[in-house]
KEPA-153724 format. One record per residue (C-alpha): residue number from 0; residue in three letters; x, y, z. Coordinates in pm, 1 decimal. Layout:
<pts>
PT  resi  resn        xx        yy        zz
PT   NUM   ALA         X         Y         Z
...
</pts>
This chain:
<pts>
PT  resi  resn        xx        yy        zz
PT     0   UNK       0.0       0.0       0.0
PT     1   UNK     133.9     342.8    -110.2
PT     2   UNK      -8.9     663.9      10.7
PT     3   UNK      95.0    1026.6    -109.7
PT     4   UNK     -32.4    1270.5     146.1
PT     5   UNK     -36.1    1653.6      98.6
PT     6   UNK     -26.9    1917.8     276.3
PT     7   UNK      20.4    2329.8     315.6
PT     8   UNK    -296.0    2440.8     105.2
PT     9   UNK    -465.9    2741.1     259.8
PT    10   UNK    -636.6    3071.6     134.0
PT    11   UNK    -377.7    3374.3      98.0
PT    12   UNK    -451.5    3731.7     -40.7
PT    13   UNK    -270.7    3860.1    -435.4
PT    14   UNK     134.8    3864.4    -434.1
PT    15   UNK     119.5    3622.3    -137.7
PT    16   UNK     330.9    3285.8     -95.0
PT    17   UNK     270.3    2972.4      23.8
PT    18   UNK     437.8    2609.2      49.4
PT    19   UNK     305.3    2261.9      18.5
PT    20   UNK     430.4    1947.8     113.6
PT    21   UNK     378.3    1610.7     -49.4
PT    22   UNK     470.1    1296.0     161.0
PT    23   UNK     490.2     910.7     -17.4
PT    24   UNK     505.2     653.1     231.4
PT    25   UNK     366.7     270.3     226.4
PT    26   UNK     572.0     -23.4      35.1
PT    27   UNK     806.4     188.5    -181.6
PT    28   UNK    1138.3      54.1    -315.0
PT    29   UNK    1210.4     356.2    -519.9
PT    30   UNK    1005.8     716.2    -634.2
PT    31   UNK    1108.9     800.8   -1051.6
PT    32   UNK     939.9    1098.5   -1109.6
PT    33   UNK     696.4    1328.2    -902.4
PT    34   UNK     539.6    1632.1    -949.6
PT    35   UNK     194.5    1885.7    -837.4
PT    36   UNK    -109.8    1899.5   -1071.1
PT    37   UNK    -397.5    2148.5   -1007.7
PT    38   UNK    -813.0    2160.4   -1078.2
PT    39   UNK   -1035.6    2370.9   -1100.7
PT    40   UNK   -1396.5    2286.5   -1061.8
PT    41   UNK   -1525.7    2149.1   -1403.5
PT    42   UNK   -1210.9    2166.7   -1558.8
PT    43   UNK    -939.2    1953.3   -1652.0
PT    44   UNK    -642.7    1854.4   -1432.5
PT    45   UNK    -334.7    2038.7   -1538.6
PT    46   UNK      51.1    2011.5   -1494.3
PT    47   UNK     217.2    2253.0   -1265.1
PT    48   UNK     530.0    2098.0   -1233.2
PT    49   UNK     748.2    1800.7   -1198.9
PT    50   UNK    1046.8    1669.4   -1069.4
PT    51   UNK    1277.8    1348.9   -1194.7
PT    52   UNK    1471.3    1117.9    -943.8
PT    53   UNK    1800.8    1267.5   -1064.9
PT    54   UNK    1618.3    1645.0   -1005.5
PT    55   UNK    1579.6    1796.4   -1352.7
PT    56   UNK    1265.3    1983.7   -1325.0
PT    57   UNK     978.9    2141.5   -1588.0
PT    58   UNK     712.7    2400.7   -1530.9
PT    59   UNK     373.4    2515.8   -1661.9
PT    60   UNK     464.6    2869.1   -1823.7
PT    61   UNK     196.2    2990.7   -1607.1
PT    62   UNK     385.2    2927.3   -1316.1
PT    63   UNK     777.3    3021.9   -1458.0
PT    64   UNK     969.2    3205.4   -1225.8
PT    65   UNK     712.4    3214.3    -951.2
PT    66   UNK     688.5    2845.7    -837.8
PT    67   UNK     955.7    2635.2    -712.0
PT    68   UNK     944.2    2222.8    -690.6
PT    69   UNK    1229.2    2044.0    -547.9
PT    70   UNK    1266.6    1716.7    -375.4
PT    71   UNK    1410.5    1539.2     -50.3
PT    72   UNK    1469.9    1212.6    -155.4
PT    73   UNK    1556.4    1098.8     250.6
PT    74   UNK    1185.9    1165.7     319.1
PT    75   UNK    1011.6    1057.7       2.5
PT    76   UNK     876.8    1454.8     -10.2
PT    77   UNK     833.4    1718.6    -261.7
PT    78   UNK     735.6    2054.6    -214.7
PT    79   UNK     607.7    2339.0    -402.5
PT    80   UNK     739.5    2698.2    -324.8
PT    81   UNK     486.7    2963.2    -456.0
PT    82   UNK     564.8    3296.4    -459.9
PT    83   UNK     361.1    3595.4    -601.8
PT    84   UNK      52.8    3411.4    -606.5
PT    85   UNK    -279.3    3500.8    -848.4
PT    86   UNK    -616.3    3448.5    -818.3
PT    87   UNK    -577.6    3218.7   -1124.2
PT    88   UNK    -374.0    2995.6    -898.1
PT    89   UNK    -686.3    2888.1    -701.0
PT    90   UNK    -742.0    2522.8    -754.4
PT    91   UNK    -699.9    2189.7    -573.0
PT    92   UNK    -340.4    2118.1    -614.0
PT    93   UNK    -263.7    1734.4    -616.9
PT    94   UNK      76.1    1525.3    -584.8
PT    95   UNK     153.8    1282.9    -827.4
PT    96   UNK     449.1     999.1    -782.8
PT    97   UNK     563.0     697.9    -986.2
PT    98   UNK     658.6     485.4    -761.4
PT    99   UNK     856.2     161.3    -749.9
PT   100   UNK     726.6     -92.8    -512.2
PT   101   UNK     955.4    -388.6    -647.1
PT   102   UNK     596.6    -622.5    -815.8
PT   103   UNK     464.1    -281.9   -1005.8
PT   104   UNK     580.9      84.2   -1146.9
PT   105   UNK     253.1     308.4   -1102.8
PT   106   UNK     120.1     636.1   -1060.9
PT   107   UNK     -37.3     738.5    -773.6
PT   108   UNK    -171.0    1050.8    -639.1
PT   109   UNK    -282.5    1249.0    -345.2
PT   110   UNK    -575.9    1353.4    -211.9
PT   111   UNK    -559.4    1677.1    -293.3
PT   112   UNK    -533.9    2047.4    -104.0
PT   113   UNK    -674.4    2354.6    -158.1
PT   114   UNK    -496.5    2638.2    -230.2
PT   115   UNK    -703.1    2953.2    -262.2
PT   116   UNK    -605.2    3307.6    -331.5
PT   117   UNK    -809.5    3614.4    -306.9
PT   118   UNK    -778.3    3924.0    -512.9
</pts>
């Protein structure tokens, strides 16, 4: 069993920051590539960002230059650093992992948190 928990969603005024957290725990032998998503009500789930095992990144170029992923790979945990957030940002923001549990490679994901920013 494999469980991606996240965390550090909240609701923040224009040109605010916040940072979430994305634990994987459960029956992993090894994370490849992880990385936040975001929905909005009645819309599809998009990319925000992702992260390889060996750290290269990629971003939505919504989110250039304002949000930050990186990993700790001692504590099977991403984050997301957001910075000069925008109403626009407001979604559910979900965690995403490939994970490695030595019978199966699969994705799995989070149960989301709610990041909402007022204007």
């Amino acid at each position: 069993q494999v469980q991606l928990v996240e965390s550090g969603g909240n609701l923040v005024q224009a040109g605010g920051s916040l940072r979430l957290s994305c634990e994987a725990s459960g029956s992993i032998f090894s994370i490849n590539a992880m990385g936040w998503y975001r929905q909005v009500l009645g819309k599809q789930r998009e990319l925000v960002a992702t992260i390889t095992s060996g750290v290269s990144t990629n971003y939505a170029d919504s989110v250039k230059g304002r949000f930050t992923i990186s990993r700790d790979n001692t504590k099977n945990t991403i984050y997301l650093q957001m910075h000069n957030l925008k109403p626009e940002d407001t979604a559910v923001y979900y965690c995403n992992a490939n994970i490695n549990n030595r019978f199966t490679i699969r994705n799995y994901w989070g149960q989301g948190t709610q990041v909402t920013v007022s204007s």
